[in-house]
N, C-alpha and C positions, 0 to 999 in steps of 0.2 A: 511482286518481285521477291526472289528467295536471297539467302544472304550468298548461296552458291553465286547466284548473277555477278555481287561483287566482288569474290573473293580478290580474283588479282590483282583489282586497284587496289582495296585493301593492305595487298600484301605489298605493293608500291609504296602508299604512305607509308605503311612502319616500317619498313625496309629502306625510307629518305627522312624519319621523322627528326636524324640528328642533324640532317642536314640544313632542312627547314628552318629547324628553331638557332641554328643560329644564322641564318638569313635574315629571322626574324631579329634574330637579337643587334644586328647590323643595321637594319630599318630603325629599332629604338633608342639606338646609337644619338640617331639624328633628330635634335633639337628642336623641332618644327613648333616651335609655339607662336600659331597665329594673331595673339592678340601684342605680340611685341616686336619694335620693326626693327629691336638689332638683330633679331633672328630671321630675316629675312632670306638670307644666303641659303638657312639650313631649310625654310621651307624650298627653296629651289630644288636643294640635294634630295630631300623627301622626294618630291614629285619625279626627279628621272631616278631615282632608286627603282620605283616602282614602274617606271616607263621603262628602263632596263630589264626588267622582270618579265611582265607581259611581251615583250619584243622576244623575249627568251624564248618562250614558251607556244609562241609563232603566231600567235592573234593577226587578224589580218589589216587590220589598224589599229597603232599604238598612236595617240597628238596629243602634246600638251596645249591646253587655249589658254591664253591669256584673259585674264579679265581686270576690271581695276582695283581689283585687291591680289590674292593670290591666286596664283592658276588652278585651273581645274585639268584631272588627266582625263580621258575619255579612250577607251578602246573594247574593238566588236572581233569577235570570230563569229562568221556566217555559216553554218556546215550543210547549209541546207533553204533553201529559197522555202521550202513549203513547212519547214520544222515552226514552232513556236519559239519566241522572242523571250528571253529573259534578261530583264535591266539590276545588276546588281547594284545597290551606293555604298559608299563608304563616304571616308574623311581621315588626311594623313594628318591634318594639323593635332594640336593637344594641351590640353589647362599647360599655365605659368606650371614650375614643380615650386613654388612656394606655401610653405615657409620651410627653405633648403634645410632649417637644424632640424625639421623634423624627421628628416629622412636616414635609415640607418647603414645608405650608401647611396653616393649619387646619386641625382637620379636618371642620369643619362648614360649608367654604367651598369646594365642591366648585368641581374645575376639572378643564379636559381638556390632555390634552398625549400625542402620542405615540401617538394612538388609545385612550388610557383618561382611563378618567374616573374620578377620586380624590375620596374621601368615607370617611368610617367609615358603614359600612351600601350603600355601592354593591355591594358583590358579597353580602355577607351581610345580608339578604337584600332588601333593597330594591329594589334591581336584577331580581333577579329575580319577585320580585312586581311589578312594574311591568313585564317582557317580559309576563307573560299576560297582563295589562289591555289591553297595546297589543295582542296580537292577537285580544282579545276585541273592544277598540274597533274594528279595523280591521273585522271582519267584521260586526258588530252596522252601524256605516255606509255599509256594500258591499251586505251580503249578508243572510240568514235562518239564525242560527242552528240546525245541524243537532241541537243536544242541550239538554238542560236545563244550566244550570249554577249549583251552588251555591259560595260562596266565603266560608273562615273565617281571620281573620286574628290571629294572639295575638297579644300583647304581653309576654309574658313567655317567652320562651320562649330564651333568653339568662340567666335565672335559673333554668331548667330546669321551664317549665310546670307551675307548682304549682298552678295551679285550671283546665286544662283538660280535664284527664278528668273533674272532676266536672261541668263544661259540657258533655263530651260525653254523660253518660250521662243529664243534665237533661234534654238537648234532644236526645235518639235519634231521635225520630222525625221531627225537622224537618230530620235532617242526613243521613236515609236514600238511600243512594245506591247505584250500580251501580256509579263507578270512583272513585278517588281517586289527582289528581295532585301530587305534592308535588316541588316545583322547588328545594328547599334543597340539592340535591347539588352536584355539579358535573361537567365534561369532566376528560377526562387531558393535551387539547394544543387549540389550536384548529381543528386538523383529524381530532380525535379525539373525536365524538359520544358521548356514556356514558350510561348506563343503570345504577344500582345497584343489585344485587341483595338486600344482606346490610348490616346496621349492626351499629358494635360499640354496647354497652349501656354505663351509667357509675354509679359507686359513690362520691362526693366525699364527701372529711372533713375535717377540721380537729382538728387534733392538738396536745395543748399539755401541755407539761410544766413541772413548775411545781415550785422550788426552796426557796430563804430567802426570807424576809416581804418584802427590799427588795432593791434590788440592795448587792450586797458589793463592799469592796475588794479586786481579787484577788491584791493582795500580801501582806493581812494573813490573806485567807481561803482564796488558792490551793492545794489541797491538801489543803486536809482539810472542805473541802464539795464534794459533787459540782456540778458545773455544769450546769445546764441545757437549755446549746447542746450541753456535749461529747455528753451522755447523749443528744438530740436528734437529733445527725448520726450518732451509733455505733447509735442507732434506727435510723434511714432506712437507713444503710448496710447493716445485714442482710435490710434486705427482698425484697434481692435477692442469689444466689449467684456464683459465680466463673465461672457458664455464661452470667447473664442470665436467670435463671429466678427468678421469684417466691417470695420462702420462705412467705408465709402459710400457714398449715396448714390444708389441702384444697383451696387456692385453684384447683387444676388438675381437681379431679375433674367436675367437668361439663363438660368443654373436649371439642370433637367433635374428634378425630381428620380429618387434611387427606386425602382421595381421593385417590387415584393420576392422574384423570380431573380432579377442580378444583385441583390444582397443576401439572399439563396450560394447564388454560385461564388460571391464571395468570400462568405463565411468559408468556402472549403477547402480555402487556401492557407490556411493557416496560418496568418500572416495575422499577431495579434499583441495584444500588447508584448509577450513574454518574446516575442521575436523579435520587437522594434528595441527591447528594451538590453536582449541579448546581443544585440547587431551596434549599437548605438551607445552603451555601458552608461546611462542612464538611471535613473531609480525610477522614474514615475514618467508618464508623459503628460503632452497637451492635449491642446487642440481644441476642435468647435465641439459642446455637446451637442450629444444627440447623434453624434457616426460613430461607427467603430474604426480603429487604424486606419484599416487599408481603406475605408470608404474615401476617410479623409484625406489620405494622398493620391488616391486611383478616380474618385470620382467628386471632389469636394475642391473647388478653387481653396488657394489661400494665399498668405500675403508675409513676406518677411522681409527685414534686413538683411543685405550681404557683406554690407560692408560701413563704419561708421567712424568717422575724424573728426576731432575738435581741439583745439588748444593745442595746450602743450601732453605728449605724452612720454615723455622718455626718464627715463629713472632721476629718482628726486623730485623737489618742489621748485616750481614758477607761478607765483600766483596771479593768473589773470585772467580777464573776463575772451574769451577770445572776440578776433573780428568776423569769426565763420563757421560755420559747422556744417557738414557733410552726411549724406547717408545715402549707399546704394540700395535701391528698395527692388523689387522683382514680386511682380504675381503669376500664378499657376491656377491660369484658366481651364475650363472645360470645357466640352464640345457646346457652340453657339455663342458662349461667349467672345467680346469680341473688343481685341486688343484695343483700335483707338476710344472705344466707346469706355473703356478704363481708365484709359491717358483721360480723359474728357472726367471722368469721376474724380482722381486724384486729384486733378487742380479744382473741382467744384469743392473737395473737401479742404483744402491749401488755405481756398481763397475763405472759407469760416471761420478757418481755426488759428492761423497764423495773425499773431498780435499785428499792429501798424507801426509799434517799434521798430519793428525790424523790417526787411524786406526779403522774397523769396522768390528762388528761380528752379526750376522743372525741367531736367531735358529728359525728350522720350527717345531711350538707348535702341533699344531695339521689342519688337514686336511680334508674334504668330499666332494660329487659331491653333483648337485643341484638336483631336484626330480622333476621329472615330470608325472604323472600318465595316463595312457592310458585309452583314451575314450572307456567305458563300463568296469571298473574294477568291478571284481564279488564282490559283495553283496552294491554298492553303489545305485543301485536302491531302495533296500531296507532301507536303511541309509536314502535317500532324503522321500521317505515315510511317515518313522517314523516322521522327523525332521516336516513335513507340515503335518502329522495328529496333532501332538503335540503343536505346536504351529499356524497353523491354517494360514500360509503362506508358499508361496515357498521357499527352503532355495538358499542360494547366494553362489555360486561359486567363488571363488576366486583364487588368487596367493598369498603364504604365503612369507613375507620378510625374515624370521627367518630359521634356518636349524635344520633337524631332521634326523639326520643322520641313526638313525635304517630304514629310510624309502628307503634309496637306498640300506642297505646292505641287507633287506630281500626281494628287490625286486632282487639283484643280487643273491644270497646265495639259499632263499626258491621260488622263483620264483613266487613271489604273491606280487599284488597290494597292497597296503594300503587304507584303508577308514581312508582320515587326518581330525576329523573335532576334537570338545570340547566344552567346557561351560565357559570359561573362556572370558575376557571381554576387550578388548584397556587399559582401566581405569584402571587395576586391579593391574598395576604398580607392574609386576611381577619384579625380580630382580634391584627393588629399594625398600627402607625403604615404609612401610606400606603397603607392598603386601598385597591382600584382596581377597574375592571369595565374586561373587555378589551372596547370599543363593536365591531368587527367579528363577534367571537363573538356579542355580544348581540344584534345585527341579525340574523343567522342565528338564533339562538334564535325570535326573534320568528315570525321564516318557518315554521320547524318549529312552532310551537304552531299556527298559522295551518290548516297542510296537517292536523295531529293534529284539533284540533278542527271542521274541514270533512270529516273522514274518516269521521265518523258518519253521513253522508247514507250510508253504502254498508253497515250494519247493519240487519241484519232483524230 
């Protein structure tokens, strides 16, 4: 395909791109954060924002389904009984925007400055759900649709998709497709088009150790009751050895060993200390010996804190022993590992290390396997294509840190590969204060969808 083929859509997006973005910026308006139920209304608003959109634009079925958490949208434009099937996903929901003081403008009052545009949900995933729209608009206005395309959008998926595998296995036959493209990834630079290969998988818990009936004095009690916090952090602190290596028992036996050949193609990313340490303002890093950065977040399980409570924390002194102590834990599995067989390691290690002072309880939050995509998935030739007509380099292969769990249940469920790539950016400090969407990358993303989705005219 020459770039002649698409001048005129083209010339549609940038000729609507002001229009778009604040369309866009109307979508990030709305507060959809899934994991809290006073926001419950604004995920409503979310879902027919975008059900208003595609109705626009004349799909030939727009429905929202209910499930029992937040809906899902679902809609198809058919142009062709004999064309190819493509299933786009998204998700309108998006992180809490806390801690609100960190943000240097609401964050529900999106604005541009500097070539980005700042929202909670502009990069994750809003943004990018709203590039395919536009170059679905763009051509759908211009042009004829060379494929079928289908489009599902969760809402939960920020709480880790708790009713959409059984939505997808509901409705298998209505979500039957040939390719599935999932844009929740992201680039390594903005002259650095990516494609992702591999996800890690995630095992989150919530861990609590639980002492005396109330909280104590800890002057009258310091000492001869164990404490909660201590016993809490002297936990977490063995989880891990003097290498950076996981102690859970068995935690490593399903972990694939790195090829000689993909720590080859690794290395080429350049993705190394000086980058982690540039992205992240850092001085030094961690981690397990024995891998380099990216091994250890692309191909290396590992194991943190998200989050941790005890006592008293608010300005000034209360001395006491607390009655509790808290910590969110989450692991970042890899492909074969396998989430309960974790939950099952965790409490094996609970049950060794946790004194009989006290007592301790485990909930397993939520769970997924890690993703690995098989060499020639359909339509990702076409995807690298696009990516290197458009920006006018090879795009880069990689191993994604992060888990997208729609990407193993439609490969188990609908039995189709994912194309994992995005426009979103390292920098773009998704689920922290001042999340942002770099606009020059997302304009190019648009272009590439454009070129990718008119590339089906040349499929037999």
């Amino acid at each position: 395909m020459t770039i002649k083929d698409i001048e005129h859509i083209r010339k549609h997006y940038q000729d609507n791109q002001d229009r778009l973005l604040d369309e866009l910026m109307d979508l990030l308006r709305i507060p959809s954060v899934s994991t809290d139920p006073s926001h419950s209304e604004d995920i409503i608003n979310a879902v027919h924002f975008l059900k208003k959109k595609l109705d626009t634009l004349g799909f030939d079925l727009v429905k929202v389904f209910k499930t029992p958490g937040h809906p899902i949208l679902y809609a198809e434009k058919i142009v062709n009984q004999d064309s190819p099937v493509l299933l786009v996903y998204g998700h309108y929901d998006v992180q809490p925007p806390d801690p609100i003081k960190g943000w240097k403008n609401p964050p529900f009052e999106p604005f541009v400055e500097d070539d980005h545009l700042y929202a909670r949900g502009a990069s994750d995933m809003k943004g990018q759900v709203w590039a395919t729209i536009s170059a679905i608009e763009s051509i759908l206005k211009t042009d004829t649709l060379p494929v079928n395309i289908k489009i599902l959008i969760e809402g939960e998926e920020e709480i880790g998709s708790p009713n959409l595998e059984s939505f997808l296995k509901e409705h298998k036959s209505m979500l039957e497709c040939d390719f599935v493209l999932n844009p929740d990834a992201g680039m390594l630079a903005p002259d650095k088009p990516t494609i992702t290969y591999s996800l890690r998988g995630l095992a989150y818990f919530e861990l609590r150790i639980i002492g005396p009936k109330a909280d104590l004095h800890s002057g009258i009690f310091g000492g001869v009751i164990d404490n909660p916090a201590n016993v809490l952090s002297k936990v977490i602190a063995g989880m891990h050895d003097e290498k950076g290596r996981v102690t859970l028992p068995n935690f490593y036996d399903a972990v694939r060993k790195i090829s000689d050949e993909e720590r080859q193609q690794l290395s080429k990313l350049g993705m190394e200390s000086t980058f982690y340490k540039t992205l992240t303002g850092v001085s030094a890093l961690g981690g397990e010996d024995g891998f380099t950065p990216i091994e250890q977040v692309g191909v290396r399980p590992s194991l943190d804190v998200n989050g941790i409570y005890a006592g008293y924390i608010e300005k000034g002194a209360k001395t006491i022993i607390p009655a509790y102590a808290m910590a969110k834990i989450s692991t970042r599995l890899v492909a074969d590992q396998d989430p309960e067989q974790v939950h099952q390691s965790l409490r094996t290690y609970l049950k060794q290390n946790v004194p009989s002072s006290v007592k301790w309880e485990l909930d397993y939050l939520s769970g997924a396997l890690g993703y690995l995509v098989q060499d020639n998935a359909p339509g990702v030739d076409l995807f690298i294509n696009a990516l290197q007509k458009t920006w006018g380099t090879e795009p880069l292969l990689k191993p994604e840190g992060g888990s997208i769990p729609v990407a193993t249940s439609m490969k188990n469920i609908l039995g189709v590969d994912s194309i994992i790539t995005g426009f979103g950016l390292p920098d773009d400090q998704i689920h922290s204060p001042n999340e942002r969407l770099h606009l020059p990358t997302h304009r190019k993303g648009v272009e590439a969808l454009i070129r990718f989705l008119m590339s089906f005219n040349y499929q037999g």
